[in-house]
Structure formats: structure tokens, C-alpha cells
C-alpha positions in Angstrom: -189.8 153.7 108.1 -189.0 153.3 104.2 -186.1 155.9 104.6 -184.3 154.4 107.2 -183.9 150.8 106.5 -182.2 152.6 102.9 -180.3 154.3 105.4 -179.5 151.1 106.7 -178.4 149.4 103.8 -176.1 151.8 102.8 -174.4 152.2 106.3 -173.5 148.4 106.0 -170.8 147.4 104.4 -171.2 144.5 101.3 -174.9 145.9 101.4 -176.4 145.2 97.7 -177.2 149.3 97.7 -173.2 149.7 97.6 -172.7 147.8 94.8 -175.5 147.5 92.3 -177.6 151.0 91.2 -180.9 150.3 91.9 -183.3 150.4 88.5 -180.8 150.3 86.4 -180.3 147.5 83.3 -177.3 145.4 83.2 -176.0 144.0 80.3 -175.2 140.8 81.8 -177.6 140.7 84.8 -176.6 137.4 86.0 -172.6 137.9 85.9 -172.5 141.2 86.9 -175.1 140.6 90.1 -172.7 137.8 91.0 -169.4 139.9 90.6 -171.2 142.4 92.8 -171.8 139.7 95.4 -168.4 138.7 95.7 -167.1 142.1 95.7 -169.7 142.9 99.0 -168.6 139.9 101.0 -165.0 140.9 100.0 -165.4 144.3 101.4 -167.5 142.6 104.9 -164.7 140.7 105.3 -162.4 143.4 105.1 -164.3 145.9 107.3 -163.9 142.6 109.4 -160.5 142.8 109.8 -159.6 139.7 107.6 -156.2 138.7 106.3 -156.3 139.7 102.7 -155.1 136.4 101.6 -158.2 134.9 103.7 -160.4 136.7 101.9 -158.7 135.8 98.3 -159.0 132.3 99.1 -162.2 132.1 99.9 -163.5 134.4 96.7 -161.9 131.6 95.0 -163.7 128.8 96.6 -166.9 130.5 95.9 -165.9 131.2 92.2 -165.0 126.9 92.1 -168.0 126.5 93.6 -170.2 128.3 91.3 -168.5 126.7 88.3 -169.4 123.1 89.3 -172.8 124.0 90.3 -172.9 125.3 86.8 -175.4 128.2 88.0 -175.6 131.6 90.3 -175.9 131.4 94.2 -179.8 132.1 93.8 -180.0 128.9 92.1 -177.8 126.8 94.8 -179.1 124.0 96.3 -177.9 121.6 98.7 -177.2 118.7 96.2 -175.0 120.8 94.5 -172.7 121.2 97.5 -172.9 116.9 98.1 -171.7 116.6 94.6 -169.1 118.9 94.8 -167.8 117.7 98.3 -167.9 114.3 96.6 -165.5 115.4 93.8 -163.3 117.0 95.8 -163.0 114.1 98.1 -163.3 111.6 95.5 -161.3 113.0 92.4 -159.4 115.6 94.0 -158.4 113.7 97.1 -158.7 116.7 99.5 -157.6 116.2 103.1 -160.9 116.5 105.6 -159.5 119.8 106.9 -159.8 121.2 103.5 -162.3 119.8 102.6 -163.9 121.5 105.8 -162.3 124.8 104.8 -163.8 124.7 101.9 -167.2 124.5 102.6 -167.1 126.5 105.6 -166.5 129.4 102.8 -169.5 128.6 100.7 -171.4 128.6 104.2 -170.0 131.9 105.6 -170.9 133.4 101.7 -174.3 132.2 102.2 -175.0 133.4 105.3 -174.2 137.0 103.9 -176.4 137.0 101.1 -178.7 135.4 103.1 -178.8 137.9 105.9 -181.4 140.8 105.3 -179.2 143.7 105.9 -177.3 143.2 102.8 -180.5 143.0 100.5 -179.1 140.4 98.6 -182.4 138.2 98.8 -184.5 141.3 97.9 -182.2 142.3 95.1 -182.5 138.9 93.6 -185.7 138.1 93.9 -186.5 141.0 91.9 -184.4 140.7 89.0 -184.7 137.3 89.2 -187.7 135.7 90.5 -185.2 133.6 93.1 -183.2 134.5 95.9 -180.1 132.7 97.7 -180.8 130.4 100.4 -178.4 128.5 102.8 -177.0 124.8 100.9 -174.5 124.0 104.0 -176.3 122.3 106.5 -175.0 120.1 109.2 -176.0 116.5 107.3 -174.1 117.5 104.3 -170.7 119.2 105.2 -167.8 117.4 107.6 -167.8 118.1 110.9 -165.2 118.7 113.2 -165.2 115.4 115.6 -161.5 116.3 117.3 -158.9 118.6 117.7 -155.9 117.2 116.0 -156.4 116.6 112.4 -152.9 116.5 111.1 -152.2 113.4 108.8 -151.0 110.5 110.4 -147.9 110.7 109.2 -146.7 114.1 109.9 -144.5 113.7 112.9 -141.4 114.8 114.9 -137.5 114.5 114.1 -136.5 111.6 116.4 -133.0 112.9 117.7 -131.2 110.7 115.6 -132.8 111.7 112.8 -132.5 115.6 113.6 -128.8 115.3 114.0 -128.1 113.2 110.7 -130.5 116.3 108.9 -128.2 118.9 110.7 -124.9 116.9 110.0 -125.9 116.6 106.1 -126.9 120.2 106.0 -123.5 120.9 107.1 -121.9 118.3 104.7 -123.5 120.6 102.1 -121.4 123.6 103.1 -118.2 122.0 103.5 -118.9 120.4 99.9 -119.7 123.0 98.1 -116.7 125.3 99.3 -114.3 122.5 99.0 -115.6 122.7 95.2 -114.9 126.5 94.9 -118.7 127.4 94.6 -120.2 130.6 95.5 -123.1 128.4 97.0 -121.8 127.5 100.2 -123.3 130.8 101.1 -126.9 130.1 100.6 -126.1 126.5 101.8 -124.8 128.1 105.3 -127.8 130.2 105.4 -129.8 127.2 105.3 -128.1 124.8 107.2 -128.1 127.6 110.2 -132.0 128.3 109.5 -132.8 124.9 110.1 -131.1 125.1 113.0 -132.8 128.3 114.8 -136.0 126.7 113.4 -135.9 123.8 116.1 -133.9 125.6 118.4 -136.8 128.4 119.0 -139.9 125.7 118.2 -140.5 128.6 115.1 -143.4 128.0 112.2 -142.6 128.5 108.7 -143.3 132.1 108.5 -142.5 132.9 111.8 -138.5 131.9 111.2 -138.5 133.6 107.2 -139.8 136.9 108.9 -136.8 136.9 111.6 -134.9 140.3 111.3 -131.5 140.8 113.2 -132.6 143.1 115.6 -135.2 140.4 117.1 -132.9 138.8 119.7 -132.1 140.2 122.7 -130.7 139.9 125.9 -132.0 138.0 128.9 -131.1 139.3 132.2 -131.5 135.7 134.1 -129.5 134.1 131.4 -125.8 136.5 130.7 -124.6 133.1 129.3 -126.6 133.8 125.8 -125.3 136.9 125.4 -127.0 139.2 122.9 -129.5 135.8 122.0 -131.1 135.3 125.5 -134.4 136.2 124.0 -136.1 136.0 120.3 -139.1 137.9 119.7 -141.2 136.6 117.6 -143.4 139.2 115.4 -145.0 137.2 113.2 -146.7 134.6 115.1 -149.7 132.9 114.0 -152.8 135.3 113.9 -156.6 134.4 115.1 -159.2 135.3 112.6 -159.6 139.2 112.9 -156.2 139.8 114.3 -152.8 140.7 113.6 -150.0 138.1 113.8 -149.6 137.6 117.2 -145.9 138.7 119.1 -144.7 136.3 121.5 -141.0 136.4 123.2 -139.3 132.8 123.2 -136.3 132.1 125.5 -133.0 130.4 124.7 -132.5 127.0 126.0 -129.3 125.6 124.2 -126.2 126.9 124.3 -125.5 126.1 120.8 -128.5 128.2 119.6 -126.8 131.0 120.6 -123.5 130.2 119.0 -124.8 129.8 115.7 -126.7 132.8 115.4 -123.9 134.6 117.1 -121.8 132.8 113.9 -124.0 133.5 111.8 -124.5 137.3 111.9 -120.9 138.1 113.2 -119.0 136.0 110.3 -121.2 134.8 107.8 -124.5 136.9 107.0 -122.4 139.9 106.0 -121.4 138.4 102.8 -124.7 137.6 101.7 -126.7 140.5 102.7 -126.8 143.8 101.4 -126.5 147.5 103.1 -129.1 148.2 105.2 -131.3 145.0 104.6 -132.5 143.7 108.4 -133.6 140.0 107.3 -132.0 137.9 109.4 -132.0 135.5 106.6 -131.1 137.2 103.1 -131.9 136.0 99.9 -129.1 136.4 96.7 -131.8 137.4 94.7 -134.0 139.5 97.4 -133.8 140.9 100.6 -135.2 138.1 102.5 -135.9 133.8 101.5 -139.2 132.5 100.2 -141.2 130.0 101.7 -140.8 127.6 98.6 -136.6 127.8 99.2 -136.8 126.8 102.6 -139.5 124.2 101.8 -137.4 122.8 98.9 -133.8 122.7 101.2 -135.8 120.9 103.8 -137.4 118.3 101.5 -134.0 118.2 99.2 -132.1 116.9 102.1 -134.6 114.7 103.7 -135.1 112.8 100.9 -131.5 112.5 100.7 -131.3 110.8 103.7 -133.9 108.7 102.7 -137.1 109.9 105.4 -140.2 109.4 104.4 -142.1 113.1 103.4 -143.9 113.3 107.2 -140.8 114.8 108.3 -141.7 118.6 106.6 -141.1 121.9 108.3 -143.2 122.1 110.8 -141.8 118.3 112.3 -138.7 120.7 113.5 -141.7 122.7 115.8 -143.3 119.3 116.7 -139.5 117.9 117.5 -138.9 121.3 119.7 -142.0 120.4 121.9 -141.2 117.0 122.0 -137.8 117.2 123.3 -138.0 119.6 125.5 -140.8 117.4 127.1 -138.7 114.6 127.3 -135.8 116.7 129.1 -138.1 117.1 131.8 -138.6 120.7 131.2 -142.3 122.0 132.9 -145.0 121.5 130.2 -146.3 125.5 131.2 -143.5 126.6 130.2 -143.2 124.8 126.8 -146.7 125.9 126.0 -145.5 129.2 126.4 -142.5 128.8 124.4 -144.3 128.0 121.2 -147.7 130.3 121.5 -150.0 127.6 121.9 -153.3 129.4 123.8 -154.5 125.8 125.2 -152.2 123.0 127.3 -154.5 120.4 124.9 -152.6 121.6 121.3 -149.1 121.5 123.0 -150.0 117.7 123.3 -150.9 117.5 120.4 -147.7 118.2 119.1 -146.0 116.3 121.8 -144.7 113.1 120.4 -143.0 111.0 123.4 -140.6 108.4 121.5 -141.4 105.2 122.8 -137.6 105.2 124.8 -139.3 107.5 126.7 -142.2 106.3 127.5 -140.3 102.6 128.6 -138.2 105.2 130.9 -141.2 106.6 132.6 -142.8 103.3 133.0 -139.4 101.7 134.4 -138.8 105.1 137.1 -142.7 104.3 138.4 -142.2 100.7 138.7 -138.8 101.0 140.3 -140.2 103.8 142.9 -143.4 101.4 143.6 -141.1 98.3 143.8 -138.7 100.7 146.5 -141.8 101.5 148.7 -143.2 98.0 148.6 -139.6 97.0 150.0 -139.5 99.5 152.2 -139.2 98.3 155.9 -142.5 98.6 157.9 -142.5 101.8 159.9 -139.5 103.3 157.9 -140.0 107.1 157.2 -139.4 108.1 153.4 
């Protein structure tokens, strides 16, 4: 029975028997038991099929964590974690979604070295006289009460707003070339990204990742062309899972004639032989996040909107107007990824012209039947 739980242990993966030789001395017991901790959860987590940067963030919660508690995860305890959510909340001024994140991490790490098929406790208790224990618990971490936990003021483009971004962005271009700048190019690039951005409802990463040879045509729409269709590759992943593929139809004309622009008349100048990024960098094959961020918030401030208008308002603003067009709420879910109805609304924000047009189309339509002669057929 002795032989095969050791089998055991060493069959799992971020067992204590994989890291740490049983017997042996260490020079710094304490450190180098810890390090060894971090490195099994790191490699449970991998065998889990976790994003690598998912894992690296939370290693680096834990390693925050253990420096305010001032001691080593045998010698957690519950206060520590109210102290430190209390700093973090207090001093650091942490959103409650991070916050959350954060001590879901230090929860997750405990319920590894807490679990016996890792011999963590056993490990500990022996070289230390203490073992880990859980320190989340339900009355002192934040709780999820509700689905959308966005701050108040993130929000979507109204249209007005949208065009005057898209009309400065373009203001850029004209400038810049009128002043005999090579810039104009990276300004184009821009401008246009911004563009395909709201026009396909992308994310962030979603629109940087964009190659050329990820539009296609759609059969029920010849009037796009070779831009009927963008399939999306790098889609937001679940936990586990690969970033998730999802095809998203044209709906605007105009999307179409940018890209078609765009990649015909413009993209050759800036891109090199053979690179496929739909949107080239000068300095590498394809834009950084932090460029596209800085454009964005560059020319919004510009204009003088407040810093709820980010990125992802051009995603909320895609959802938001298509739903005010009229167009079938199924199939807008669809457009975007979104597995559940209930976070497409979430993203919905009606503009209050809308919601007086609704409200004045039922009261007209009551008012007509309340007129309507007795015995009339409608």
C-alpha cells in the first residue's frame, strides 16, 4: 500500500516528490520549499492546459501575496488575506474584479498544496512542524453578486461621437501628408484599424492578430467582394482552451471598401515581403497593443471624451448599433462570440433616442387599435 501511493505522487503532476528529493538538506529550507511549490502548481497548471501568461500572473500574485504576509504558505492565515485585500482595495485602489482575480489565485494555490495528492501538507509538516491550510473562505474574499462588472463609465461611441473619432483620425492623415511626413502611413494604418475594429465588433487582440488572408468571400453577399466574411482566429479563449475561431459577416458596405483600400493601395508600402499581418508595424511585422491603445486614447482626448470611451467601447458601439438598426439580437450574439444572449446585453447600450422611438412606435400602435372602428379587421 506504501509503494503505490509513492507511485501516485509521482504520476501527478506539481506532486512535492517531483520537485523536492526526499531526505535531503537544503540550504535554505524555507525558500527553496516555497520555490518548489510555485514551480509544482506552475507545472499543474500547465498539464491543465493554461494560458502561459495565466499561469505567470498568478505565480506573481502568490509571490505579492507572500511578501505582505511576511511569511511562507504553511504559515498563512486568514487575517493575512483581510489585510492584504484591505491594502489593495484601500491603498492600491484595485477594481472589485481584480481584486476578485486576485484572491481567486491565492485560493486556487491553496487548494493545491492543500490537496493530499501533491504531498505538500506532508512535506511540510515534516520539515516544518506546520502545513498549508486554506485562508480564502467565503466571509473574507469578494463575491461575485452579478454578471456585468465593467466600470460605470466604460461605454459605447454614441454615433456622433464615432464619426467625429473617425473624421479626426482621418484629419491625421490628410495633415501629416500635407506636411511631407513619412507618418501618414502609420496614421492610415490606424485610422483604417479603427475602422474594421467597429465594423467587425473585434476585441483588442482579436483585430492586432488580423492577417490578410482572413477575409473571404460570402456567397449570399457578391456585393463585398473578397470581404464578405472575416474569420476571426484569435477570439477570446475559456480557461483550458485555445483562442476560440468564430466567422463574422460583413454588414456595411464601407467596411469592405476600406479594407479593399487598404490592402490594394496602401498596406504595400508599409509592409514588408512576405509579412501576412494585416496591420504592419514600421518597426515589426505586426502593431502592439500599447500603439493601438495610445492612437485611440491620443485622439479621444483630443476631441475632448472623457477616458470611458477605450477600445473596447468600438465592440460595445458595434452591438449597440446594430441593435438599434433593428438587426435580430441572435444574430448579433453570434457576430461578436458571446456564448450567452445575457452578455450581448450587457454590452448593449440603447441611446436614450432610441428608447423614446420605441416607446413612441408602441404608444402610436396602442393609440391606432384603441381608434380602431369596432368590428374592423387589422
Amino acid at each position: 500500500m506504501r509503494g503505490s501511493r509513492v507511485a501516485l505522487s509521482v504520476t501527478v503532476k506539481g506532486a512535492a516528490s517531483l520537485h523536492l528529493v526526499s531526505g535531503v538538506a537544503l540550504l535554505r529550507p524555507e525558500e527553496s520549499v516555497f520555490a518548489a511549490m510555485l514551480d509544482g502548481w506552475r507545472d499543474q497548471q500547465v498539464a491543465r492546459n493554461l494560458s502561459m501568461l495565466t499561469i505567470a500572473a498568478r505565480l506573481r500574485v502568490i509571490r505579492a501575496f507572500a511578501d505582505h504576509a511576511g511569511g511562507y504558505p504553511w504559515q498563512w492565515l486568514p487575517q493575512m488575506v483581510d489585510e492584504w485585500s484591505a491594502d489593495l482595495r484601500s491603498v492600491r485602489g484595485l477594481r472589485r474584479s481584480t481584486l476578485r482575480g486576485y484572491q481567486e489565485a491565492v485560493r486556487l494555490f491553496c487548494d493545491y498544496l492543500t490537496d493530499p495528492a501533491y504531498d505538500w501538507p506532508a512535506e511540510c509538516q515534516q520539515r516544518f512542524g506546520s502545513h498549508p491550510v486554506q485562508v480564502c473562505h467565503e466571509w473574507n474574499t469578494a463575491v461575485h453578486v452579478q454578471e456585468g462588472e465593467a466600470d460605470p463609465a466604460k461605454r459605447a461611441f454614441t454615433i456622433a461621437e464615432l464619426q467625429a473619432l473617425f473624421d479626426y483620425a482621418d484629419e491625421q492623415v490628410t495633415r501629416i501628408r500635407g506636411a511631407g511626413r513619412k507618418g501618414w502611413l502609420p496614421a492610415f494604418r490606424d485610422a483604417t484599424l479603427l475602422k474594421i475594429a467597429y465594423g467587425y465588433g473585434l476585441r483588442r487582440t482579436e483585430t492586432r492578430m488580423l492577417d490578410v488572408a482572413d477575409f473571404g468571400t460570402n456567397p449570399y453577399a457578391a456585393e463585398f467582394g473578397e470581404f464578405g466574411v472575416c474569420h476571426v482566429r484569435h477570439g477570446k479563449a475559456t480557461k483550458g482552451s485555445p483562442p476560440k475561431r468564430r466567422s463574422v459577416l460583413t454588414v456595411w458596405p464601407w467596411t469592405a471598401e476600406m479594407l479593399d483600400q487598404w490592402t490594394a493601395e496602401v498596406r504595400p508600402l508599409l509592409a514588408n515581403d512576405g509579412n501576412p499581418a494585416l496591420w504592419p508595424s514600421e518597426r515589426a511585422d505586426r502593431i502592439g497593443l500599447q500603439q493601438i491603445n495610445s492612437r485611440l486614447s491620443t485622439y479621444r482626448d483630443a476631441l475632448g471624451l472623457g477616458p470611458g470611451l477605450d477600445f473596447h467601447s468600438l465592440r460595445r458601439s458595434y452591438v449597440t448599433h446594430l441593435i438599434e438598426a433593428g438587426w435580430d439580437p441572435l444574430f448579433v450574439q453570434q457576430q461578436v462570440g458571446h456564448e450567452h444572449s445575457s452578455t450581448t446585453a450587457i454590452y448593449t447600450c440603447v441611446s436614450s433616442d432610441f428608447r423614446t422611438r420605441t416607446l413612441r412606435r408602441a404608444l402610436d400602435q396602442t393609440l391606432h387599435h384603441a381608434l380602431r372602428p369596432t368590428g374592423e379587421i387589422s
